[in-house]
Backbone and ligand atoms as CSV (ligand in chain L), in Angstrom:
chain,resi,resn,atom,element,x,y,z
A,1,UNK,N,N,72.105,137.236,44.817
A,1,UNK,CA,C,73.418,136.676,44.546
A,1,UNK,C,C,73.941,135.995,45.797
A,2,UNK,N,N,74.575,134.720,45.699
A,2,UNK,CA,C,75.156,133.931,46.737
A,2,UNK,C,C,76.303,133.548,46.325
A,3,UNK,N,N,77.396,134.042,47.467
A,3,UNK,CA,C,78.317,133.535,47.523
A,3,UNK,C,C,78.868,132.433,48.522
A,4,UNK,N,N,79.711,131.284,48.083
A,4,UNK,CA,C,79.823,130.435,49.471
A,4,UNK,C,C,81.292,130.650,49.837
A,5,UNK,N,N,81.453,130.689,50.698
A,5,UNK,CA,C,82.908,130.622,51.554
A,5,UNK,C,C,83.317,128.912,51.692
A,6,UNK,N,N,84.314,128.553,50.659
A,6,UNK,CA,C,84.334,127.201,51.363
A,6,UNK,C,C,86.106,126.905,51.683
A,7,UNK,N,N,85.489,125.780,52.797
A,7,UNK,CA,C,86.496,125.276,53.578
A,7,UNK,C,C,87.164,124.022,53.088
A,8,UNK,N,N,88.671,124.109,53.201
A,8,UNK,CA,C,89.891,123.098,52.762
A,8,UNK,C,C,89.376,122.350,53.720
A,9,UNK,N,N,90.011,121.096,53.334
A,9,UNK,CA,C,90.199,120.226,54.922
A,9,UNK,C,C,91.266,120.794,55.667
A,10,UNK,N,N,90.830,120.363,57.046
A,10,UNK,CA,C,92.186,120.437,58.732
A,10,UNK,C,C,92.900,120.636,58.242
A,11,UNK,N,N,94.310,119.766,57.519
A,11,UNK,CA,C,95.111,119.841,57.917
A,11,UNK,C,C,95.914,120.818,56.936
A,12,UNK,N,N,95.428,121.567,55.675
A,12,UNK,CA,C,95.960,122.933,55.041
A,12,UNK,C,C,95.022,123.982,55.651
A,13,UNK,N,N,94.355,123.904,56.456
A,13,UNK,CA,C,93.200,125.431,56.747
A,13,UNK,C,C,94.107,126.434,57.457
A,14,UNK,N,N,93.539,127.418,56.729
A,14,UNK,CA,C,94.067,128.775,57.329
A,14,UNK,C,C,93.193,129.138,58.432
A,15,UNK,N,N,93.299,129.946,59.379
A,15,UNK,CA,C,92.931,130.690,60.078
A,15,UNK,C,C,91.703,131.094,59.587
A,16,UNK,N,N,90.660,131.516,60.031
A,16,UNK,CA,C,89.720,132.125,59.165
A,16,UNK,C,C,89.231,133.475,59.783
A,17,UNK,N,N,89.762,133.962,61.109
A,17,UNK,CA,C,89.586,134.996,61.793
A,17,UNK,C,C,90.977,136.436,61.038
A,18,UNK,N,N,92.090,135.584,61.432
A,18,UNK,CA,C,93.375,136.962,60.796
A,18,UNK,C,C,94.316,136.599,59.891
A,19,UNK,N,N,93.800,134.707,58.933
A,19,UNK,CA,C,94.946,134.568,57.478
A,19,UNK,C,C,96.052,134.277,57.694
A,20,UNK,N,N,96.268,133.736,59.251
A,20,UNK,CA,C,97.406,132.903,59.471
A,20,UNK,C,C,97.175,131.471,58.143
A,21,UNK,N,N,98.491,131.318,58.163
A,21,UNK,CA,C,98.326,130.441,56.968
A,21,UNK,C,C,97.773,128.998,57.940
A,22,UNK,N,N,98.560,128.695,59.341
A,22,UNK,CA,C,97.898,127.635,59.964
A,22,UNK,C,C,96.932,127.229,60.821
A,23,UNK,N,N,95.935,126.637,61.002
A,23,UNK,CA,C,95.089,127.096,61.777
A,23,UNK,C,C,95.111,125.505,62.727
A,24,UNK,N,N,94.888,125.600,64.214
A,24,UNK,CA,C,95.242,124.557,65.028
A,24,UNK,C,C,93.740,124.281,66.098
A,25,UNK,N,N,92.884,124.806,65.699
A,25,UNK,CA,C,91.635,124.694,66.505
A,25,UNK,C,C,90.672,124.476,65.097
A,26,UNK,N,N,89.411,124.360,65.865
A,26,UNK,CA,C,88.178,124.081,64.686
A,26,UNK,C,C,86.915,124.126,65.515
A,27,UNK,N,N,86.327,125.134,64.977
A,27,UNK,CA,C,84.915,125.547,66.144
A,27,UNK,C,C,83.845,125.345,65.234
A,28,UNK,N,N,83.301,124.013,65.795
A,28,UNK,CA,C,81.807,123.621,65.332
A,28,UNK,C,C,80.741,125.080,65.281
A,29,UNK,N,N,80.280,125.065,63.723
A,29,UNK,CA,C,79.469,126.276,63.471
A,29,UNK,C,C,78.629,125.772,62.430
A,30,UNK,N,N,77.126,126.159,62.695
A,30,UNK,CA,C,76.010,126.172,61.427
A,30,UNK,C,C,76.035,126.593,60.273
A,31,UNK,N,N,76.501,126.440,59.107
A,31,UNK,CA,C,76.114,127.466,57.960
A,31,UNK,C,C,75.001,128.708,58.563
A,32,UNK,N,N,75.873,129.876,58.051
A,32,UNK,CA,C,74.775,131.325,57.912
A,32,UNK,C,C,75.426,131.819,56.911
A,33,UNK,N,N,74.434,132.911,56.866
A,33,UNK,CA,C,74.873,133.505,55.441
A,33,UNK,C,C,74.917,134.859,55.622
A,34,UNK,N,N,75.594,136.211,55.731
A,34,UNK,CA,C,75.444,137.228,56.068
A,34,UNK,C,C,75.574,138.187,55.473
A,35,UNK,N,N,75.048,139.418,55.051
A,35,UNK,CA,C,74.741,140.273,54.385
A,35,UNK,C,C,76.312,140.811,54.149
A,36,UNK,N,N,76.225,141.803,52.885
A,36,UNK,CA,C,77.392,142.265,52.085
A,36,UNK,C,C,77.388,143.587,52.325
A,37,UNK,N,N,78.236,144.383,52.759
A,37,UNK,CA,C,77.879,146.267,53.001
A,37,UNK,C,C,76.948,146.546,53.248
A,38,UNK,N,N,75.837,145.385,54.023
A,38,UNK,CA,C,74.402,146.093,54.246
A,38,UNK,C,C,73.155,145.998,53.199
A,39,UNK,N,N,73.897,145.169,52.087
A,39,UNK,CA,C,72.893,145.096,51.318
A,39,UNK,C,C,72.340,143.857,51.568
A,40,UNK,N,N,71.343,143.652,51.180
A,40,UNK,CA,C,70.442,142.774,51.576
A,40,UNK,C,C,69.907,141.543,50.446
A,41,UNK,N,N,70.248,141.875,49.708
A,41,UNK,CA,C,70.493,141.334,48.147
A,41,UNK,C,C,71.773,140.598,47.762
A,42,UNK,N,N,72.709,140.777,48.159
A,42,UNK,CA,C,73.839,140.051,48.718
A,42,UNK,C,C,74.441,139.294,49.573
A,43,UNK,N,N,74.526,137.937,49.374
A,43,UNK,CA,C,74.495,137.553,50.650
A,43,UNK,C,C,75.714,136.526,50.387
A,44,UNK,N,N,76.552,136.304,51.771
A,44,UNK,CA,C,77.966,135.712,51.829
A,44,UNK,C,C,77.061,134.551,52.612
A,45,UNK,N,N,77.627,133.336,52.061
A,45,UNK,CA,C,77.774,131.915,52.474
A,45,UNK,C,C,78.713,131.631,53.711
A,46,UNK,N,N,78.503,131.237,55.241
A,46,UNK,CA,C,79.760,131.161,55.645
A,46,UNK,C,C,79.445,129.290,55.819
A,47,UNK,N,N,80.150,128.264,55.313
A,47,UNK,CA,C,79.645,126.896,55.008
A,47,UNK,C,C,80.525,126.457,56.159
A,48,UNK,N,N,79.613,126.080,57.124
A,48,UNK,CA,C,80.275,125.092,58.284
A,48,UNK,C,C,81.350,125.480,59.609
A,49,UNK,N,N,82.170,124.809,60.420
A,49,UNK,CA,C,83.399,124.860,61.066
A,49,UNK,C,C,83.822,126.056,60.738
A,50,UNK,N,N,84.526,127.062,61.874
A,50,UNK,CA,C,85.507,128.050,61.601
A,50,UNK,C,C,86.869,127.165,62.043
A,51,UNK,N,N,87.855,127.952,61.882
A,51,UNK,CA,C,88.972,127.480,62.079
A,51,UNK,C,C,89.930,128.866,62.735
A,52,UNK,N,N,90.946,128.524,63.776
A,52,UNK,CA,C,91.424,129.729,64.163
A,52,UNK,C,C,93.457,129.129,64.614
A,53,UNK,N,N,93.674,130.077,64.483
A,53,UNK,CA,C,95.522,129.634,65.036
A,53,UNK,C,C,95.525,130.013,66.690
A,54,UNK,N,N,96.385,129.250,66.638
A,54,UNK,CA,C,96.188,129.467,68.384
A,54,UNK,C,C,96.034,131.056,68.940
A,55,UNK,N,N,96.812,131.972,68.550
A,55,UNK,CA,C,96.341,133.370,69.351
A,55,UNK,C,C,94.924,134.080,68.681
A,56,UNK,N,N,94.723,133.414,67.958
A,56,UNK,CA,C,93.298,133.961,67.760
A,56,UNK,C,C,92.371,133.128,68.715
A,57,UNK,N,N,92.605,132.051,68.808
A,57,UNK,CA,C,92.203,131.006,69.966
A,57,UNK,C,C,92.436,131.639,71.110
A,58,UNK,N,N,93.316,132.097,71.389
A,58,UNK,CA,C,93.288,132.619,72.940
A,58,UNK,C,C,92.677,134.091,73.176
A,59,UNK,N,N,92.341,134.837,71.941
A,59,UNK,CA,C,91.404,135.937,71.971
A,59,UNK,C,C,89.735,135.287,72.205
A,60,UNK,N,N,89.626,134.722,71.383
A,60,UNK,CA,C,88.084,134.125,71.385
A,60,UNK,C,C,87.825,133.905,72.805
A,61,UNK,N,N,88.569,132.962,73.306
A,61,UNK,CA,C,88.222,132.154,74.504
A,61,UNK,C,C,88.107,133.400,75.650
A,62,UNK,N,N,88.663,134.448,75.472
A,62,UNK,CA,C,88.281,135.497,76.463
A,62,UNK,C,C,87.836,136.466,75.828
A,63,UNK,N,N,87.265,136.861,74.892
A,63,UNK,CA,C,85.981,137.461,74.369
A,63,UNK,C,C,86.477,138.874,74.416
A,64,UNK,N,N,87.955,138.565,73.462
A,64,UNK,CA,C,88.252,139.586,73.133
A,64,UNK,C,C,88.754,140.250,71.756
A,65,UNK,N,N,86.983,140.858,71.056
A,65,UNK,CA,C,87.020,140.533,70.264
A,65,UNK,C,C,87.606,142.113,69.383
A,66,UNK,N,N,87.617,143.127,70.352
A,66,UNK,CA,C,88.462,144.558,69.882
A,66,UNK,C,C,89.704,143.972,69.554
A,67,UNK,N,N,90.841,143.019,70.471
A,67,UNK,CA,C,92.040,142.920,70.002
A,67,UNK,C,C,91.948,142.025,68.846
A,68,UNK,N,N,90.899,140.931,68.630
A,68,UNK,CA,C,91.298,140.314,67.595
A,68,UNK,C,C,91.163,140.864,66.485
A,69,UNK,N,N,89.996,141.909,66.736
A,69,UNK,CA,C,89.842,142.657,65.088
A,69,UNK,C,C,91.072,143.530,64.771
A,70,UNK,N,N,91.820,144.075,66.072
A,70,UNK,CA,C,93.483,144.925,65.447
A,70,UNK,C,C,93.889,143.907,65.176
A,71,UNK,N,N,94.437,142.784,65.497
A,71,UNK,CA,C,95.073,141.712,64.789
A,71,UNK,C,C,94.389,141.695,63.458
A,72,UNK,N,N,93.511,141.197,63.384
A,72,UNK,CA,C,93.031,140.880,61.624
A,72,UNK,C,C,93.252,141.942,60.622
A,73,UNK,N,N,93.288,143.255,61.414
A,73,UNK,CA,C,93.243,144.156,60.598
A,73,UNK,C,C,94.798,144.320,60.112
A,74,UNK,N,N,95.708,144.090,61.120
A,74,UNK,CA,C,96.909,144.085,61.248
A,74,UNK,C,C,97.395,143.439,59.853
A,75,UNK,N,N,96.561,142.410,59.955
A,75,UNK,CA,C,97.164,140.888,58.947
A,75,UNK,C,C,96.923,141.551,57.723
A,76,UNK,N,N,95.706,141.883,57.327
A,76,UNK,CA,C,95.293,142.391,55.792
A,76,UNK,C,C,96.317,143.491,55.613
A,77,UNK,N,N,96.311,144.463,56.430
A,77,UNK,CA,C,97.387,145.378,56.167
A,77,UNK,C,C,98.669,145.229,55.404
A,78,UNK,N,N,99.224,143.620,56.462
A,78,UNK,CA,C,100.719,143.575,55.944
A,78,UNK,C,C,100.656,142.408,54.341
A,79,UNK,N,N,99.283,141.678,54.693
A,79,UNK,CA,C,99.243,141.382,52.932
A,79,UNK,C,C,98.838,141.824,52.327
A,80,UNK,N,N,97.668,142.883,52.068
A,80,UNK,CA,C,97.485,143.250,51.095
A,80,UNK,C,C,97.552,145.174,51.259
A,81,UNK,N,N,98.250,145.600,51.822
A,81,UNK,CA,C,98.223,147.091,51.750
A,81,UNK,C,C,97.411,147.712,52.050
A,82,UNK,N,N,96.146,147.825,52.626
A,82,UNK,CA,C,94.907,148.016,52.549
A,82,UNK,C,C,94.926,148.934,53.967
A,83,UNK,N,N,95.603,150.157,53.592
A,83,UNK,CA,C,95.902,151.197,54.656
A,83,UNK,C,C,95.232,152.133,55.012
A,84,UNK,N,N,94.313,152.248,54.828
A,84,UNK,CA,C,93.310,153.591,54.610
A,84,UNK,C,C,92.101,153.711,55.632
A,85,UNK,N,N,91.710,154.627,55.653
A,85,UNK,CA,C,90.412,154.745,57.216
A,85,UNK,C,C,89.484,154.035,56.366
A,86,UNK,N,N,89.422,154.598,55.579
A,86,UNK,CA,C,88.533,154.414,55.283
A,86,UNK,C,C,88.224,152.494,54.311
A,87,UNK,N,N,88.842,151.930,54.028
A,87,UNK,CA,C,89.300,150.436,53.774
A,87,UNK,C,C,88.843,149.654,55.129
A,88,UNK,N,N,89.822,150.251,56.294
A,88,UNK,CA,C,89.884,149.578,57.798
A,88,UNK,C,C,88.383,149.900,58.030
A,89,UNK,N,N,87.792,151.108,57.879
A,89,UNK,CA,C,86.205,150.924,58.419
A,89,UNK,C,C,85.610,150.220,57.900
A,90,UNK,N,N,85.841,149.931,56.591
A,90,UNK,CA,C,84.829,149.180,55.849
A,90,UNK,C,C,84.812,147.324,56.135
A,91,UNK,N,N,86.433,147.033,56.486
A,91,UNK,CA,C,86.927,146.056,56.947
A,91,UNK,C,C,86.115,145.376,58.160
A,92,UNK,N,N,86.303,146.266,59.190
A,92,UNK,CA,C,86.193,146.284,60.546
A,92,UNK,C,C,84.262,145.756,60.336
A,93,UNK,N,N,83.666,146.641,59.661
A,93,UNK,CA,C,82.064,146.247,59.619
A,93,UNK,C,C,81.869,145.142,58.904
A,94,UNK,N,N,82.570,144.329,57.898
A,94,UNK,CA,C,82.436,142.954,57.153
A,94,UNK,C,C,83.037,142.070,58.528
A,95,UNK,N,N,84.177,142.579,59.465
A,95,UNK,CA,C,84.417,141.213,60.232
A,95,UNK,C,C,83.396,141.323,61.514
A,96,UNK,N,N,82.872,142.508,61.992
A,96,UNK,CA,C,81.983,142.330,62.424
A,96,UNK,C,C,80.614,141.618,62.401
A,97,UNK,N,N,79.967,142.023,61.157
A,97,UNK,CA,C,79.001,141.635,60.291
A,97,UNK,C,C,79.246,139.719,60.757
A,98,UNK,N,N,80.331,139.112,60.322
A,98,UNK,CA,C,80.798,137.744,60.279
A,98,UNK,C,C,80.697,137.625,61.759
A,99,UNK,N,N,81.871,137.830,62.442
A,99,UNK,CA,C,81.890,137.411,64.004
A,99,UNK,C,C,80.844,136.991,64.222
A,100,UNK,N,N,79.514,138.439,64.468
A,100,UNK,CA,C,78.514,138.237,65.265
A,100,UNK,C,C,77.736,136.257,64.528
A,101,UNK,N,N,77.796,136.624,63.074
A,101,UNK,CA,C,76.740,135.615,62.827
A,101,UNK,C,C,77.700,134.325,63.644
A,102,UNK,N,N,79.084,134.197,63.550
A,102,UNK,CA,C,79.855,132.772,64.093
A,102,UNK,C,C,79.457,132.628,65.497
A,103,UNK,N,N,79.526,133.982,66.280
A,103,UNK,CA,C,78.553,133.510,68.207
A,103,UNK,C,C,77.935,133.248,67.849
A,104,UNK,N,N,77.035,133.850,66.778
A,104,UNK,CA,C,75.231,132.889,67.109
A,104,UNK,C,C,75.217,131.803,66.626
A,105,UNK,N,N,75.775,131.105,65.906
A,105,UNK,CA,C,75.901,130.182,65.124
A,105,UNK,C,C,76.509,128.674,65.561
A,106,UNK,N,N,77.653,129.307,66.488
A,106,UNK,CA,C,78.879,128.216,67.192
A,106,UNK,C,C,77.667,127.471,67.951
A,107,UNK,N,N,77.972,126.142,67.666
A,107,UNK,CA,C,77.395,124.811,68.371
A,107,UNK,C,C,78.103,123.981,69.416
A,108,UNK,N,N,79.606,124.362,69.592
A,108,UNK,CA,C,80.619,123.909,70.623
A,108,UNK,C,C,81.559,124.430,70.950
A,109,UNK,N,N,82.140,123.638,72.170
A,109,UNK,CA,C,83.692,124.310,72.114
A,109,UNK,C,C,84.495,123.862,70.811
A,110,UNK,N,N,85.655,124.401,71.097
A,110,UNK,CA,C,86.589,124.305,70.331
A,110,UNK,C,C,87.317,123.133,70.062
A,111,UNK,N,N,87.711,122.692,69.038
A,111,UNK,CA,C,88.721,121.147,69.155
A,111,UNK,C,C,89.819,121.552,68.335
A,112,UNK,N,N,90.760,120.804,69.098
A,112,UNK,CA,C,92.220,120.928,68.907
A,112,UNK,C,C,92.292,120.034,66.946
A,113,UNK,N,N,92.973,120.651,66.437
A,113,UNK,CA,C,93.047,119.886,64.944
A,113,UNK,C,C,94.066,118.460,64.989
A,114,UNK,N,N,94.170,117.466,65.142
A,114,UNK,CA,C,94.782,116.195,65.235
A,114,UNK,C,C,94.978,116.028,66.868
A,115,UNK,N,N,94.328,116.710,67.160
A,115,UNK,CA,C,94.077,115.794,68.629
A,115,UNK,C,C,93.026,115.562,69.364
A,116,UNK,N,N,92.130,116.287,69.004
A,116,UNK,CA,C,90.665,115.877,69.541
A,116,UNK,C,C,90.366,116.336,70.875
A,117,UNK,N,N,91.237,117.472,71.556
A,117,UNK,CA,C,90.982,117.655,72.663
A,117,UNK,C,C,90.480,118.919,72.632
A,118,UNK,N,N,89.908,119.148,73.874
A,118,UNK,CA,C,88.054,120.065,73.910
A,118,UNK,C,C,89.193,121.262,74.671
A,119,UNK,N,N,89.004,122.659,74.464
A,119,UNK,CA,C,89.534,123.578,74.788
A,119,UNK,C,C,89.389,123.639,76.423
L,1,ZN,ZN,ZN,94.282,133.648,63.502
């Protein structure tokens, strides 16, 4: 089973790290596709460019990726309720799971969304 993750254009993209609704950077990335709870039979599409809002931008850029995951986790929390250890663990290993494949994956720096300038 394949699922694809796909991307709006620039200028409605959300965040794709913590669901900010705006996202102001855009990090050149390969399609990968990464496994679902470990199964191996399942596999998530991530199609192209990530996209991030600026303080997720300023986590990345210093490779800090414990605070960004309390942020993300933060975010799902306050939209969708999702309060539980056991939810957040399961959480925490899908954005992991993702992250890692986006380092291996990222092909550049970062570009600013309507301005073209290199982080
Ligand atoms: Zn963000």
């Amino acid at each position: 089973m394949l699922a694809t993750v796909r991307r709006t254009t620039d200028s409605r993209q959300g965040c794709d790290f913590c669901n900010q609704v705006r996202a102001q950077w855009r990090y050149p990335c390969r399609t990968f596709t990464r496994t679902v709870n470990g199964r191996d039979d399942v596999r998530l599409v991530l199609a192209g460019a990530w996209h991030a809002c600026e303080p997720c931008h300023r986590l990345i850029g210093r490779g800090q990726w414990g605070r960004l995951r309390s942020r993300t986790l933060k975010r799902y929390q306050e939209l969708f309720g999702t309060d539980t250890a056991t939810v957040t663990a399961a959480m925490s290993e899908q954005l992991n799971v993702s992250w890692l494949g986006f380092r291996e994956n990222r092909t550049g720096p970062a570009v600013r969304l309507g301005g073209g300038t290199h982080e």
